[in-house]
N, C-alpha and C positions, 0 to 999 in steps of 0.2 A: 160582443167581443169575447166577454168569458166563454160562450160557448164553442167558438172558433178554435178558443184556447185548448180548450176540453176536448173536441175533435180532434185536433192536431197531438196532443198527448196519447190517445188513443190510437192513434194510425200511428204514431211511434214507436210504441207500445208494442204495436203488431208487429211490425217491422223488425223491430228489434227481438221480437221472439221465433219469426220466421228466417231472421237468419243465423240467430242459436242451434236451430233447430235444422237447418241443411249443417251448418256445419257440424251438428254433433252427427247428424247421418253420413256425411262424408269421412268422416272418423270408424265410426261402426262401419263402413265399410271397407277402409283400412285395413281395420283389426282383423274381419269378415277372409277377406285374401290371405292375411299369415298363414291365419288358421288351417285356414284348405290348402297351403302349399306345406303347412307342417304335415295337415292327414297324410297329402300326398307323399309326403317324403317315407311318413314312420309306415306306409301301406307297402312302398317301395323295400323297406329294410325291411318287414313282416315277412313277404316274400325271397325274399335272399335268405333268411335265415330258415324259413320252411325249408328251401331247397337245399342249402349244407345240411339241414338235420336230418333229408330224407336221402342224401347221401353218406351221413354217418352213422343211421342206423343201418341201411343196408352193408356197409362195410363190418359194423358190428354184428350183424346175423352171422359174414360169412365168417367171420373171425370167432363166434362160437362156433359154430360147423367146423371149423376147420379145430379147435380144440378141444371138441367130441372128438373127433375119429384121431388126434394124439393122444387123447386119454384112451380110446379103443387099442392104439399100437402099444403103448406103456403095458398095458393088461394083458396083451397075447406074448407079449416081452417077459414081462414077467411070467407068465404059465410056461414057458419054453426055456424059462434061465436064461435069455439070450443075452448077458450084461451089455454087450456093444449096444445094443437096439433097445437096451433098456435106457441107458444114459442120452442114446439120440431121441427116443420117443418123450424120455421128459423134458430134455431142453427146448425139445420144440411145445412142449404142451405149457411150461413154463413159459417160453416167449409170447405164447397164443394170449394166452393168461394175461399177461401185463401189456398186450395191447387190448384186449378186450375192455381191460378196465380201464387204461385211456380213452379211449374210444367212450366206453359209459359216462366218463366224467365230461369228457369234453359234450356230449347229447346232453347231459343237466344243466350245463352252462348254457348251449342253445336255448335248450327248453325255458329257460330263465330268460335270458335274452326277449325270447318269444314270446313270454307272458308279460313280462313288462312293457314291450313294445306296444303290444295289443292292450294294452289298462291304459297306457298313454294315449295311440287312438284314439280309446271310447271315450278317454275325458276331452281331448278336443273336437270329440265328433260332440258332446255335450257342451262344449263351451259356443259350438258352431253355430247349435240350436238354439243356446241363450242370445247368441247377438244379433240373428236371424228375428228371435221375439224382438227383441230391443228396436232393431232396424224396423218392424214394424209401427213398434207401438209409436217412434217418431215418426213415423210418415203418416202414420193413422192421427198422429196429434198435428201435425203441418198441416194435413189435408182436412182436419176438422178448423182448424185456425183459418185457414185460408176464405171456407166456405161459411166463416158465419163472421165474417170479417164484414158484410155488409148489415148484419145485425146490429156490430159493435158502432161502425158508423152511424149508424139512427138516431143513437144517441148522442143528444145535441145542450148541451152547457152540463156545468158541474150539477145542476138538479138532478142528473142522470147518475149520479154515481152509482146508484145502488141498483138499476138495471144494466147499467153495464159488467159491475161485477158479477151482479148474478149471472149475465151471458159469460162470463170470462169462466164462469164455475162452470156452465154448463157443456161449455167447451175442452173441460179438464174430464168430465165425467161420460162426458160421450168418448171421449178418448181410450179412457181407461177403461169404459163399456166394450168396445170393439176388440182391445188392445187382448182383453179378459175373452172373446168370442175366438180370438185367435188363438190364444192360447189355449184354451178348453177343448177347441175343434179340432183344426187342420194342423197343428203345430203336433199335438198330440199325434195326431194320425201318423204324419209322417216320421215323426220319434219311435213310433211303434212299426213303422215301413224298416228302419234301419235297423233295427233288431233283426228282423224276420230275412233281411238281405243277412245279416253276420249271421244269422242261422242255416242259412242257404249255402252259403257259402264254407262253414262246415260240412255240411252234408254232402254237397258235391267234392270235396277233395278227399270225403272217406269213404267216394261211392255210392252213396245212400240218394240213389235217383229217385225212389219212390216215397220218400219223406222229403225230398227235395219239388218235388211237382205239388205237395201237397202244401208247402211253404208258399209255392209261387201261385196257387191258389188264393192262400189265405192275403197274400201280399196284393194281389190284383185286389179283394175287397179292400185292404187298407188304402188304398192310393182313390177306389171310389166312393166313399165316403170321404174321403180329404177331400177330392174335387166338388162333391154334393156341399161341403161344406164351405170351401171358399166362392164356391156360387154363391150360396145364402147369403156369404160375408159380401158379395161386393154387392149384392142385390139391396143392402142393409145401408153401403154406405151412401152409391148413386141408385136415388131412388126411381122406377120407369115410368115413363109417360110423366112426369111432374111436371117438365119443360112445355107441355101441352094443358095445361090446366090442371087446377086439383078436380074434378069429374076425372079426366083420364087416368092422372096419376092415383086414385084410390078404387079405379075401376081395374088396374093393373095389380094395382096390392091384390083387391080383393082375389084375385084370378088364379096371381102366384101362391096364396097362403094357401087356396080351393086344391091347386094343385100338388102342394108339396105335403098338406095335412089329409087330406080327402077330407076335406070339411066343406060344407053348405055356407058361401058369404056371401049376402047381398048387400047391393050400394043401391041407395034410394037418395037422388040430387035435386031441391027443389030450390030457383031460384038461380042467379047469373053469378057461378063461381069465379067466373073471370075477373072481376072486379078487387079481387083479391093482388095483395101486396105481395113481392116475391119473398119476404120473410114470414109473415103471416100464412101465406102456404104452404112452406117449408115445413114451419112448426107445425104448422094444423097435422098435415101429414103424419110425422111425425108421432104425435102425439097419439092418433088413430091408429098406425101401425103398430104402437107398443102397448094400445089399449085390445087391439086385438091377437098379439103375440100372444100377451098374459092369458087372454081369455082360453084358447087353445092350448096351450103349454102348463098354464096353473091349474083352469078352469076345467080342464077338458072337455070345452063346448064342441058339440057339433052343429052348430047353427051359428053364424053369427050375423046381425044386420047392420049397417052400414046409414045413419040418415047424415044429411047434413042440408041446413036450411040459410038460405043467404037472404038478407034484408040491407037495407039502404046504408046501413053503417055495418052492422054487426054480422056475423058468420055463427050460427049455431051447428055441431054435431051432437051426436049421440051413436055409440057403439052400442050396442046389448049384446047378447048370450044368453043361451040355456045351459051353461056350467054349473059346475060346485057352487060357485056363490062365497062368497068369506065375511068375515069382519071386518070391512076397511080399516077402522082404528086401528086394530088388532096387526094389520094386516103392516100399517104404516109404520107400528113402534117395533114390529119384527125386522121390515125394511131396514129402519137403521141401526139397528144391531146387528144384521151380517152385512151389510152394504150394501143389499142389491135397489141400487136406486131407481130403477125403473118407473115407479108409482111416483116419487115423489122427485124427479126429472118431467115427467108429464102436469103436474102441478106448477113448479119452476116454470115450463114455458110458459104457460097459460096465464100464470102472473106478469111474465116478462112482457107479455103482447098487453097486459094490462083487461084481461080478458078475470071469465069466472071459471071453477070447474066443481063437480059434485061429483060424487061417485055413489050408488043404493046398488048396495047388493046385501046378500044375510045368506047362511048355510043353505045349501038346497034350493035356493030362489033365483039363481041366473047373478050375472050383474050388467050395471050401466054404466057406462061413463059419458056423461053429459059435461062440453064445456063449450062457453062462446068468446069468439073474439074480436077485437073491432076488423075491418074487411082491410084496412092501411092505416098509418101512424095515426097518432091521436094527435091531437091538438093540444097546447102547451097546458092546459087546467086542466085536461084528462092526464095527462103524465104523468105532473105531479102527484097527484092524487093517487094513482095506481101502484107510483112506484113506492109510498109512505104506507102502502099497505103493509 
């Protein structure tokens, strides 16, 4: 009965944070529309006010032109003594005069206009991109929520408290994982695409074609790098082939990391992976995939191998590399002092599954990551025991 209980609090739980969580994204997306019908409006006044200005400077040219050549009649006026032509050459070069300098004042007030309008775009074109992340990082934490929602069901009476919390953290952490990939990647990229548009867009309205092609150059790399990067991103979240077994799904890893690093991965499967639970695969994955991220990204391996060996209950891997090699310790107490939980999220699951993990590496020596887990849920004395670790 307690466990029932404990079930039911947890699917509540869920519930209840899934729908915090549409509703705060239907919010941000609220706000998301202001936003872009405000860009639209002050892009709208940007250009009205460009077009007065470049009709008051050109009336301002002609209106110095034209009080040049009254200051040229005042002067031949004067050389000739002609006083009638002297009084008419100055009142016009006087009237010239005091619309010119209306004219200049009212182009400062433009100009002002113009610059303020254009600071208030960029800051909502900046606030655009903040609620853009935002809008993210909630649908990356929904969609993390949603998909380890059968993890948190697993656990079965209040014995479990402290494995379901720890899935609730890991859920928080893979979130902010992703949340932090978008940010750092493709959100960047295209923050840096709309710069290069406002620079383009200068250049073309002052002519400047040939730093203008050179813009749209540099803007076509920014946009493919955004896209290489949101590849990676969703490649990260739904992982391929997984739905077909973990052999497929780490034979696909391997293929994609071969491809996108030029790096050397093999998978070596010994044993009936099928037998595997859909959470225990999930993580095993997982867990693989971030043991051979590091390897390539930290390590700078080009080799990496792939085993994993399945027996009647238990599932053993083993990633390796010829990398750099580090101090795991060392390596763990840096971890959390800048936050990059990677290492010790691949620990987390492994305890979660009630599983073991090691890691042997040293400077120069490669590293391993060895960890096993049971192949489906434990049994209630394996549980507890795992989870009081």
């Amino acid at each position: 009965m307690g466990g029932e209980v404990w079930s039911d609090r947890i699917d509540d739980a869920l519930d209840k944070a899934a729908r915090s969580l549409d509703s705060s994204i239907e919010t941000v997306l609220d706000i998301r529309d202001e936003i872009r019908s405000g860009i639209k409006e002050k892009q709208r006044e940007i250009e009205e006010i460009r077009k007065e200005l470049e009709d008051v400077i050109a009336a301002s040219d002609s209106l110095a032109e034209a009080y040049r050549k009254a200051r040229l009649k005042l002067a031949k006026a004067a050389e000739n003594r002609d006083e009638a032509m002297q009084a008419e050459a100055y009142d016009e070069a006087s009237r010239f005069m005091k619309l010119k300098g209306s004219f200049e004042e009212r182009e400062r007030g433009l100009r002002k206009r113009r610059d303020e309008a254009e600071r208030e775009k960029a800051r909502l074109e900046r606030m655009l991109l903040r609620t853009d992340e935002t809008m993210g990082k909630l649908k990356l934490a929904l969609e993390v929520l949603k998909n380890n929602t059968q993890d948190l069901s697993s656990a079965k009476g209040e014995r479990d408290y402290k494995a379901a919390a720890m899935s609730l953290r890991l859920v928080e952490q893979e979130s902010l994982r992703l949340a932090r990939e978008v940010h750092d990647g493709p959100a960047q990229h295209c923050s840096g695409a709309l710069l290069i548009i406002d620079r383009m867009e200068g250049l073309l309205l002052n002519g400047d074609l040939d730093m203008a092609r050179e813009e749209i150059r540099c803007l076509r790399d920014q946009m493919e790098d955004a896209v290489k990067d949101f590849r990676t991103f969703l490649w990260r979240l739904k992982p391929s082939g997984l739905d077909f077994g973990i052999k497929e799904g780490l034979e696909r890893l391997a293929q994609t990391f071969s491809d996108r690093y030029s790096v050397h991965v093999e998978v070596l499967i010994r044993g009936d992976g099928d037998a595997m639970s859909g959470p225990a695969r999930s993580n095993a994955y997982r867990i693989v995939q971030e043991a051979v991220a590091n390897a390539i990204r930290h390590g700078g391996a080009k080799k990496v191998k792939i085993l994993g060996s399945f027996g009647d209950s238990m599932a053993t891997f083993k990633v390796s590399d010829d990398g750099r090699g580090f101090d795991p310790e060392a390596a763990r107490l840096e971890a959390y002092r800048r936050g990059s939980l990677g290492l010790i999220n691949m620990e987390e699951r492994v305890r979660l599954l009630g599983g073991t993990i090691r890691i042997e590496s040293a400077p120069g020596r490669g590293t391993s990551v060895i960890f096993s887990i049971p192949l489906g849920r434990l049994d209630d004395e394996k549980d507890s025991d795992c989870v009081g670790r």
